[in-house]
N, C-alpha and C positions, 0 to 999 in steps of 0.2 A: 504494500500500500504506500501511494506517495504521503511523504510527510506535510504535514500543512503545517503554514506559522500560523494562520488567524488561529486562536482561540486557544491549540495547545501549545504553543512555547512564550512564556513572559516576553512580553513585550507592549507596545505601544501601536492603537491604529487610528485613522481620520478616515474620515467617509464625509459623502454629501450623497443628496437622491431630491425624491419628492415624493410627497406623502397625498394621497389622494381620500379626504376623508365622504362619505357619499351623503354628507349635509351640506358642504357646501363644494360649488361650484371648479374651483380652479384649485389646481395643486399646489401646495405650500414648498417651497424648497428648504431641505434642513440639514442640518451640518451635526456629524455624531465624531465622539472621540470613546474610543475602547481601551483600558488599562487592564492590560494582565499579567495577573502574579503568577507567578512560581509553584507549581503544584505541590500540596504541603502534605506532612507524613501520612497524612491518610489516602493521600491522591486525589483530594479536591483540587479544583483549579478555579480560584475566585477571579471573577472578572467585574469592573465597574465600566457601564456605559452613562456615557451623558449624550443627550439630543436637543437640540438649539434650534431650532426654527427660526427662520432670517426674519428679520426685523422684530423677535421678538427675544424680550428680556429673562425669560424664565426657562429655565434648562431643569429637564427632565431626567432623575438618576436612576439607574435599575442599576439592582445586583444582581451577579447570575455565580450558580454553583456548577460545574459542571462535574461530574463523577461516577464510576462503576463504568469506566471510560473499557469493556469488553469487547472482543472481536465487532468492529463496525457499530457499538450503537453507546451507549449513553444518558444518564439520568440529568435532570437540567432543572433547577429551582432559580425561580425568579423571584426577586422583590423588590417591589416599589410602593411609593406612597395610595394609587387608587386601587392597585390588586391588593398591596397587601402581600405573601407570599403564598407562589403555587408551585407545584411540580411538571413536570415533562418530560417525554422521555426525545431521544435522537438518533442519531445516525451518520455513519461519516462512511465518506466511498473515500475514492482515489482523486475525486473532483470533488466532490460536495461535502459539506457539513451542513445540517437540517435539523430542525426541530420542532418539536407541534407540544400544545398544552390543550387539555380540555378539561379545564375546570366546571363542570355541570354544576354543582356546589352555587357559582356566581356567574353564572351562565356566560362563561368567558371559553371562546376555543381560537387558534389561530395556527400559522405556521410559519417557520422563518428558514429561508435557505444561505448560503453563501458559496456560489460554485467558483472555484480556483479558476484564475486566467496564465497566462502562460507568465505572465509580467509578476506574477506570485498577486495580483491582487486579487480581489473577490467580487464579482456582479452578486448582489441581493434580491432577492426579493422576499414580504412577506405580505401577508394577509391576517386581519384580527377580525375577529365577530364579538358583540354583546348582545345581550340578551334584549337588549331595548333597540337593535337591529340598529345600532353602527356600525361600522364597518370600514377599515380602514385597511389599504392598499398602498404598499412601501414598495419603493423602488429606488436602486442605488447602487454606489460603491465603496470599497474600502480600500484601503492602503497601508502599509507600513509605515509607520511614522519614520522623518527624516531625522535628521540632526537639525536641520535648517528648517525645520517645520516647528 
C-alpha cells in the first residue's frame, strides 16, 4: 500500500475549496489548516482542523481521533462544538482515505474523502446531512504545508 502523509504522518496541511450549503444560493469559499501529531503509545493519531470561510471572522475547530488504524480501515471520532463528539469508522486504499459517520442518535450522517494526486496533494470531497435536511456539499484541496506558508 502507498504511504500517504495526509493524516498518518505528523505534520502540517492548508486546503481551500467551497462549500455549497443547499439554503443558500452560491458557494462560500473556505480556507482549512490541518495539524497532526505524532501517533501516541496507544496508536491514536490526534488531529486538529480549523475552517475559515473568506470574509468571515469565526473559525470552526474539530478534533478528530483516528485509531484501530487495521488492514485498510479505521475508527475516527470527531468533536466539535455543534456535534458535540461522535464516532466513525474509515478506510484507506492506495489512493484514498474516506470516512463516513452516522450518528442516528442526532440524526447527523455524512462522508468525507481525500484521494492522493500525484503532487502528494489530496482533491476532497465530502457530503453532511441533518436531520432538519441541511445538507452541505465540500469540495476542495489540500497540501502540505511549506516552510514559506
Amino acid at each position: 500500500m502507498t504511504t500517504h502523509l495526509f493524516i498518518l504522518k505528523p505534520s502540517s496541511w492548508l486546503g481551500e475549496g467551497k462549500i455549497q450549503l443547499n439554503m443558500v444560493e452560491e458557494e462560500l469559499p473556505f480556507y482549512t489548516r490541518w495539524n497532526i501529531a505524532q501517533r501516541d503509545e496507544t496508536g491514536k493519531i490526534e488531529c486538529f482542523q480549523e475552517i475559515q470561510f473568506k470574509g468571515l471572522f469565526d473559525i470552526t475547530h474539530n478534533q478528530f481521533f483516528f485509531y484501530d488504524l487495521t488492514s485498510g480501515t479505521f475508527v475516527i471520532e470527531l468533536e466539535n462544538l455543534s456535534l458535540g463528539k461522535i464516532t466513525g469508522s474509515g478506510l484507506i486504499t492506495d489512493s484514498v482515505i474516506g470516512w463516513e459517520f452516522r450518528a442516528v442518535d442526532i440524526g447527523f450522517e455524512g462522508f468525507e474523502f481525500y484521494e492522493k494526486q500525484v503532487d502528494n496533494t489530496y482533491l476532497m470531497r465530502a457530503e453532511y446531512a441533518t436531520a432538519d435536511r441541511f445538507r452541505t456539499v465540500i469540495k476542495g484541496k489540500v497540501w502540505k504545508k511549506t516552510e514559506q506558508e
